[in-house]
Steps between C-alpha positions, in 0.01 A plus 500: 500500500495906521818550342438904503473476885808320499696705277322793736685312829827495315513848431414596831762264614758666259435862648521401860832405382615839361495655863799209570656534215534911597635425821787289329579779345495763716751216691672428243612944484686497842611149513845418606737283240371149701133542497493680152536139297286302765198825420599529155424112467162532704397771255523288223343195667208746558473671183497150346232384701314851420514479128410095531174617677445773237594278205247222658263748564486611098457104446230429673361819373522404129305123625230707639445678166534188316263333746218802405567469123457117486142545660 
């Protein structure tokens, strides 16, 4: 298993992301009282998902170093 190229795929997958994530907020600036709280919620729900991919990303990072060192 080529947990670099993985970790590679989930960064990648994290900075498509960030282009949605800016669009929220640009939203989220001239948004009425009713959408503000449904946006404000989606913006979360995508900046969890963001940092899960980034946080994942760092993870399988650290197995492909450990994979190197242990051969």
């Amino acid at each position: 298993m080529d947990y670099f190229a993985w970790s590679q795929e989930y960064y990648r997958d994290a900075e498509n992301l960030l282009s949605t994530i800016e669009k929220y907020k640009n939203l989220l600036k001239t948004a009425d009282r009713l959408n503000y709280e449904q946006l404000n919620s989606t913006l979360s729900s995508y900046r969890y998902i963001y940092y899960d991919l980034v946080n994942t990303a760092r993870t399988l990072e650290e197995r492909a170093k450990e994979t190197i060192n242990a051969a």
